[in-house]
C-alpha positions as CSV (number, residue, x, y, z in Angstrom):
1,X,3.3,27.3,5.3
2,X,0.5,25.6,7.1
3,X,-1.6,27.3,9.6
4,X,-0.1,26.6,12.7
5,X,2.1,29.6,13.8
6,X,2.2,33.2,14.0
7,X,1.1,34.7,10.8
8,X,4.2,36.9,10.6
9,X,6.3,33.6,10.7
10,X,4.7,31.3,8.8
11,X,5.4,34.7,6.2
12,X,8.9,34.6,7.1
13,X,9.2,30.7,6.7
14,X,7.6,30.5,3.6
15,X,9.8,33.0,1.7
16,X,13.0,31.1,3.3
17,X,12.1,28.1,1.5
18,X,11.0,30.0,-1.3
19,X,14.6,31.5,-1.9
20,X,15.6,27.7,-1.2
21,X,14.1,26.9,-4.1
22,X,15.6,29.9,-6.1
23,X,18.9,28.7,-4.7
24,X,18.7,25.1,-5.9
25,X,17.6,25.9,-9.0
26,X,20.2,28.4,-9.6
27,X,23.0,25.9,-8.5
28,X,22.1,24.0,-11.4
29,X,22.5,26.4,-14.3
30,X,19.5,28.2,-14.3
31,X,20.5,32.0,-14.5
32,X,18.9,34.0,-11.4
33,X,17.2,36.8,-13.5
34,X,14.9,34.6,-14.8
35,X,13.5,33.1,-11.0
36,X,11.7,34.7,-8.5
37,X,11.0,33.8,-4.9
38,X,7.7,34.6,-3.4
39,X,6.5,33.1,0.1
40,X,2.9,33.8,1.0
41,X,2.7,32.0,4.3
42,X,-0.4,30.9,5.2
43,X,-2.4,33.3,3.2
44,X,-3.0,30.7,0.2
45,X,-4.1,27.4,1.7
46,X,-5.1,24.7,-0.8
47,X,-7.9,23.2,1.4
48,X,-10.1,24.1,4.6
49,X,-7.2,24.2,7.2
50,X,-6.8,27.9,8.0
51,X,-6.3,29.3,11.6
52,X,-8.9,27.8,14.1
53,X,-9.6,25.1,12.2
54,X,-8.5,21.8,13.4
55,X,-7.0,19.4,10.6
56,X,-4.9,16.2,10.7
57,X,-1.0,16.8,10.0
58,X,-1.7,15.1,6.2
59,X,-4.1,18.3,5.5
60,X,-1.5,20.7,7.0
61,X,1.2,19.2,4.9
62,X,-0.2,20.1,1.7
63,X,-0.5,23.5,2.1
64,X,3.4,23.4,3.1
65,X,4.2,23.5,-1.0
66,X,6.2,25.4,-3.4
67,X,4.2,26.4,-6.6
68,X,5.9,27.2,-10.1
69,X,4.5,29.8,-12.5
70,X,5.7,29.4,-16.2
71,X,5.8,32.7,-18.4
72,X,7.0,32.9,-22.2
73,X,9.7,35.3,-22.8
74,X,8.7,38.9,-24.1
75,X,8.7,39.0,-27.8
């Protein structure tokens, strides 16, 4: 999520399209125990636009993203 909004729903938002994500992904074959939905709202910006700073809407949008963590299965 980007920085505009409460804190508690830009943490609620975030997790929403998290499971999204989860959800699309599962629709297409990919079994459920192996994904994990994790929304950190606004906590994890990718640039300088946090709460009082003021940033153009192309800044916001890119810390409006969904991020994919790869992990070899245990041996």
């Amino acid at each position: 999520a980007d920085s505009r909004g409460s804190s508690d729903y830009n943490c609620e938002l975030s997790q929403k399209r998290a499971q999204s994500v989860v959800n699309y992904l599962s629709s297409k074959g990919i079994d459920t125990n192996r994904l994990k939905a994790k929304g950190y709202g606004d906590t994890q910006p990718v640039n300088e636009c946090v709460k009082g700073v003021k940033c153009p809407d192309s800044k916001l949008r890119e810390n409006r993203r969904v991020e994919f963590r790869f992990y070899l299965p245990k041996k």
